[in-house]
N, C-alpha and C positions, 0 to 999 in steps of 0.2 A: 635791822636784819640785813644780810649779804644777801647779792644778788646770786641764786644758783644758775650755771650754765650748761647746756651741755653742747662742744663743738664736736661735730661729726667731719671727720677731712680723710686724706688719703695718706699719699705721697707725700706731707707737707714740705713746701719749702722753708729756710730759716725765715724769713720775714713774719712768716705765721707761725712759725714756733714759739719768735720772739714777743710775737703779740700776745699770744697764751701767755708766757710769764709774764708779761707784763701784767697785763689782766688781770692774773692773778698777785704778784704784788700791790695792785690797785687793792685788794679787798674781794673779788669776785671769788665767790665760791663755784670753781670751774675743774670742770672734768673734759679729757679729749679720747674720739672714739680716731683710730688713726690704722695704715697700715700696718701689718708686723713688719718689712720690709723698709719702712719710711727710715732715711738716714738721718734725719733729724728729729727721729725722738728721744736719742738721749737730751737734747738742748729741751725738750721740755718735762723727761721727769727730773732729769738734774735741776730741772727752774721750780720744783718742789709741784707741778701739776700731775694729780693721777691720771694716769692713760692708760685705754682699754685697748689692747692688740687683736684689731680685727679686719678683716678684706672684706669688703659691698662689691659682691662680684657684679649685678646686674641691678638693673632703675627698678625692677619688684623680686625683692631676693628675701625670704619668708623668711632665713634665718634672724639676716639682719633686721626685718621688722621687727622679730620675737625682740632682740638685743637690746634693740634702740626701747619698744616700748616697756620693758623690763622696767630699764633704769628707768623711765620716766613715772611708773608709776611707785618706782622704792624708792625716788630723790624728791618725787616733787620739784620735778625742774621749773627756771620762770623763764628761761628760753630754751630753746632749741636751734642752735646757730648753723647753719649747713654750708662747706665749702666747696661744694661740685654735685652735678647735676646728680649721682646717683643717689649722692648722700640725702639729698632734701627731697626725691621722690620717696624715698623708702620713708623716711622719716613723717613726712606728710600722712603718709597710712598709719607709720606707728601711734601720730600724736590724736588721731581719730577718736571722739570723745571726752579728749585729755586738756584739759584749761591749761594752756603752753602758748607762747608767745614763741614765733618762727620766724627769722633771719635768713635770707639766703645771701650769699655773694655769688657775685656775676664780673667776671675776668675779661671778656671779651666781644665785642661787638659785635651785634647781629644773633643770626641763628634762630632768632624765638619769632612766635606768630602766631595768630590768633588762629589758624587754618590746621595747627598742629597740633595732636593730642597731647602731642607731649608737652608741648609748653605749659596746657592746663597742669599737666603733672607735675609741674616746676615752679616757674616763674609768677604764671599769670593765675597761680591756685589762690581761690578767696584766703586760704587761712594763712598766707604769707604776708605778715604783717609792715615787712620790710627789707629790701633786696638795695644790702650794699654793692653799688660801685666801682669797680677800682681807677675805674676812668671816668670826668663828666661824661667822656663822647658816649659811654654804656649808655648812661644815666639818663643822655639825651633823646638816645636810640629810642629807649622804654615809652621816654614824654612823648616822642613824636608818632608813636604806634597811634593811627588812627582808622578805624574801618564803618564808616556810614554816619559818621559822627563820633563814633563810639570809641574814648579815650580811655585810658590806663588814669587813674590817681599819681597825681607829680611826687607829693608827699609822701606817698611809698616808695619813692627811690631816692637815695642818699650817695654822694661821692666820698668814699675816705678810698684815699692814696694809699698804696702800701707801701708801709716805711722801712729804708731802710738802714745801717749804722755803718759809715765812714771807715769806722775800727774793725768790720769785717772786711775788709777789701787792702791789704797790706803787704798783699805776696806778690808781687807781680811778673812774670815772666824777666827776665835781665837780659836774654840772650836768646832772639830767637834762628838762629842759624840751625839749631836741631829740624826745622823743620823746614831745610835748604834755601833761606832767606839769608843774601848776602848782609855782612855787618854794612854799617851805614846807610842801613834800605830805607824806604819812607816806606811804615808797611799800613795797608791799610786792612782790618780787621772786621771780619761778617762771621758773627754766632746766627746759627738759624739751623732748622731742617727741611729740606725740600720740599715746599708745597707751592705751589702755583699762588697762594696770595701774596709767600712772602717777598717777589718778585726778586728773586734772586739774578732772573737773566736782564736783568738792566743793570747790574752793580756790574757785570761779566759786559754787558755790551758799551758801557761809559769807557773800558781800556781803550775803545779804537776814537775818543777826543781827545785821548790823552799823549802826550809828545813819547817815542818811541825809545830816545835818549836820553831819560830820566831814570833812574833808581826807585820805582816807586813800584810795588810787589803787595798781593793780595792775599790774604790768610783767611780762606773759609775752611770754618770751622763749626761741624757739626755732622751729620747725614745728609751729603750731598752729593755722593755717587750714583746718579740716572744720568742714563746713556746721551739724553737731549741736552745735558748742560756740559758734562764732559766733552761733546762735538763741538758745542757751540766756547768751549776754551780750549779748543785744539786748533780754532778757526779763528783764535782773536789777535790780534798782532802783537798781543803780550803774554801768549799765550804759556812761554816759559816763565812770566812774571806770577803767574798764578800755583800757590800750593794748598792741599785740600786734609785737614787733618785727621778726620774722620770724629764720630765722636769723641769727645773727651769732658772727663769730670770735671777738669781743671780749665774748664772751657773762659770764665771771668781771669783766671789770671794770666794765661795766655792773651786774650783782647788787653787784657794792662798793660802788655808790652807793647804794644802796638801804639802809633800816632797817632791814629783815629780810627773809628769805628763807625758801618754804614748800617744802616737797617730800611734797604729799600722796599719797605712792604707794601701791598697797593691795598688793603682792606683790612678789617676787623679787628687791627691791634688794641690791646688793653691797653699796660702801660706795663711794656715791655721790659720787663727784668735783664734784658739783654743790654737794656740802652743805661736802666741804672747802673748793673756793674760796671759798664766802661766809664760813664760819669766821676763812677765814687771811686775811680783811679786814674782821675785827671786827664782820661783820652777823650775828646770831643768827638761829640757823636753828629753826624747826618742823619738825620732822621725823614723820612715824607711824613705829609700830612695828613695822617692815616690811622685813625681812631684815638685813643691818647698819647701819642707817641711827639706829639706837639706840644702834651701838657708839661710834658719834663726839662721843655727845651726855652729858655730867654734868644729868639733870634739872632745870632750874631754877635752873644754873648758867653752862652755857656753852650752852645754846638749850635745846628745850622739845619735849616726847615727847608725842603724843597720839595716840588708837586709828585705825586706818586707816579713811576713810570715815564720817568724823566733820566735817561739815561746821562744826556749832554749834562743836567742839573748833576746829576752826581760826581760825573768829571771837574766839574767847574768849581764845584764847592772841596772836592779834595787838591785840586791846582792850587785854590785861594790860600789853603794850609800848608800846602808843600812850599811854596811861594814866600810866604810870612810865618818859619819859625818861631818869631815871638808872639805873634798873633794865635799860633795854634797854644802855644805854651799857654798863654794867658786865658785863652779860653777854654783848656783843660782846668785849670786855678777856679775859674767862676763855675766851671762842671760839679767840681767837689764840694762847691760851697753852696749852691741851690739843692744836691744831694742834701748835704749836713741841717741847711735851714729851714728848708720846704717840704722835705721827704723823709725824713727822719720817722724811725721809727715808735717814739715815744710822741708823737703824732696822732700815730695813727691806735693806738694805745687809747690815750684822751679823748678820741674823735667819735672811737668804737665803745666807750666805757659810756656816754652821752648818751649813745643809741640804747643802749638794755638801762638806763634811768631811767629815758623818757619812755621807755614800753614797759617799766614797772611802776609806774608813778600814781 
C-alpha cells in the first residue's frame, strides 16, 4: 500500500514544489495544504498533486485546525509533514487523538528553547516524531540543546539539503548597465533584506580595503533602504560604486550576471537559497561561516568561506577574484557542479521518501 501524506506549507518555494512531484512520482499518496497566493502552485497541480488553497493566518487559528483535522480523519493520513512554524502548531492540535506520524522542517538556526512555550508548540512537542533539517548546523543546534543534563533525542533530527535543478537557473541577467553599472565592471552581487544578522554593513564597509581605481561596483539587491546603511554608503570611498535595486522577483538572475556574489551574514543562516541560485549560475559565492552557509561551499573551490564580520575578509576574497579571471571562471564551473551533484533536487526527493518508510515500517 502507498504511503499517504499530507504537506501543510505556505508560500512554497520551487525547490519544495518540486519535491512534492517528486514524491509523488515516487508512489506517495500525497496532498498539499498551500497558500491561494503561492506562485508556485501551478508547478505542483501541474506535477499531478492535489492541493487544497488555504491561508494559516496565526500559530492557533480554529479554522485551520477544523481543515487540517477534517482531512485527517476522511484520508487516514500516515504522515502529516509541516513546513513552517504555524503550519505544525495548528496541525499539532488538529492531529490530537489521531494515530498520524508528524514531520516538521526546520530552515534556520537558532530561535527555539526550552524556556519558550512556543517551541513546546513546535519543535520540542512529544508528538513530533521527526524535524528535518535543511542544514547539519540546524540539526546540530537541536543535538546540542542541553539544560541540567536534559538533551533532545539526536535521532529525531535528520539533515536533507534542499535540492535544487541546474535546468532552472538559465536566464541570466546579460547586461547589467540598467541598473547604472558601467560595461566592463567587476560587479559584485548581495540578495538579502535588511536585518541586522544578515551583516550587510560589512559587505558596504570592505569597499574602503578595496583600491579606489578599480572597476569593481556592488549590486544590492533586495530591501535595503534604512537610513543607517544608506549613510553609511554615502560615506564609503566607493560610495558612487554602490547601486541598490530594491526588491525584485527576478532577484537569482540578476546575481547571474554578476561575478560574484557575497552573503555576509553573521548568524542563523539555513542553507541559503540566495547562495544556491548564484552557484547554479556559475558566480562564486563568499559565503561566512555562518550556519549552513559553509555546507554548499568546497573551500577555494567552488566559492570561498571567511569569518562572519570580517569586513577586510570580504575585500580580500573578492580582490583574489578580480585579480585571477580564470580562477574565478573556474570556480564558478565547480559552483555549478557541487549544485548538480551534491544538491540536486532528486536528492532530496530520495532522502525525504526514506524518512515516511522508515516512520511507516
Amino acid at each position: 500500500m502507498s504511503i499517504k501524506v499530507l504537506c501543510i506549507t505556505s508560500q512554497c518555494d520551487r525547490p519544495e514544489s518540486e519535491t512534492f512531484v517528486g514524491l509523488h512520482n515516487e508512489g506517495i499518496d500525497l496532498e498539499v495544504i498551500a497558500h491561494p497566493d503561492g506562485i508556485n502552485n501551478p508547478v505542483i497541480s501541474e506535477g499531478g498533486v492535489p492541493i487544497c488553497l488555504h491561508d494559516i493566518r496565526k500559530r492557533i487559528d480554529l479554522k485551520s485546525i477544523r481543515l487540517i483535522r477534517d482531512k485527517l480523519r476522511e484520508n487516514r493520513y500516515d504522515i502529516l509533514h509541516c513546513f513552517n512554524n504555524k503550519a505544525l502548531s495548528n496541525a499539532l492540535i488538529a492531529a490530537i487523538g489521531i494515530p498520524v506520524k508528524i514531520i516538521a522542517y526546520r530552515g534556520i538556526v537558532g530561535n527555539v528553547s526550552f524556556f519558550d512555550p512556543k517551541s513546546w508548540l513546535t519543535y520540542l512537542n512529544p508528538r513530533v516524531n521527526k524535524v528535518i533539517c535543511v542544514a547539519d548546523a540546524i540539526r546540530q543546534f537541536f543535538i546540542k540543546m542541553n539544560f541540567l543534563g536534559f538533551k533532545l533525542n539526536e535521532n529525531k533530527f535528520i539533515t536533507i539539503h534542499k535540492g535544487h535543478k541546474v535546468a532552472w537557473y538559465q536566464n541570466p541577467y546579460e547586461n547589467l548597465t540598467k541598473f547604472n553599472i558601467p560595461e566592463e565592471s567587476f560587479t559584485v552581487g548581495c540578495i538579502a533584506n535588511i536585518r541586522p544578522r544578515k551583516g550587510i554593513q560589512f559587505l558596504i564597509e570592505s569597499a574602503k580595503f578595496l583600491p579606489s581605481d578599480i572597476p569593481i561596483h556592488f549590486l544590492l539587491i533586495g530591501n535595503m533602504e534604512s537610513s543607517k546603511l544608506l549613510k553609511q554608503i554615502s560615506d564609503s570611498p566607493l560610495s558612487t560604486q554602490f547601486h541598490l535595486t530594491g526588491f525584485r522577483k527576478d532577484a537569482a538572475e540578476i546575481v547571474g550576471g554578476c561575478d560574484v556574489s557575497v552573503l555576509p551574514a553573521l548568524k542563523r543562516e539555513g542553507l541559503p537559497k540566495v547562495v544556491i541560485e548564484s552557484m547554479a549560475y556559475g558566480v562564486p559565492a563568499i559565503v561566512t561561516d555562518s550556519g549552513g552557509s559553509p555546507e554548499l561551499i568546497e573551500q577555494n573551490k567552488s566559492g570561498i568561506i571567511i569569518p562572519p564580520g570580517d569586513a577586510k575578509a570580504i575585500a580580500n576574497g573578492i580582490m583574489s577574484l578580480y585579480n585571477d579571471r580564470d580562477k574565478c571562471r573556474k570556480m564558478g564551473e565547480e559552483a555549478i557542479k557541487r549544485i548538480e551533484n551534491d544538491f540536486n533536487n532528486q536528492k532530496t526527493v530520495e532522502k525525504t521518501l526514506k524518512v515516511y518508510r522508515d516512520l511507516t515500517e
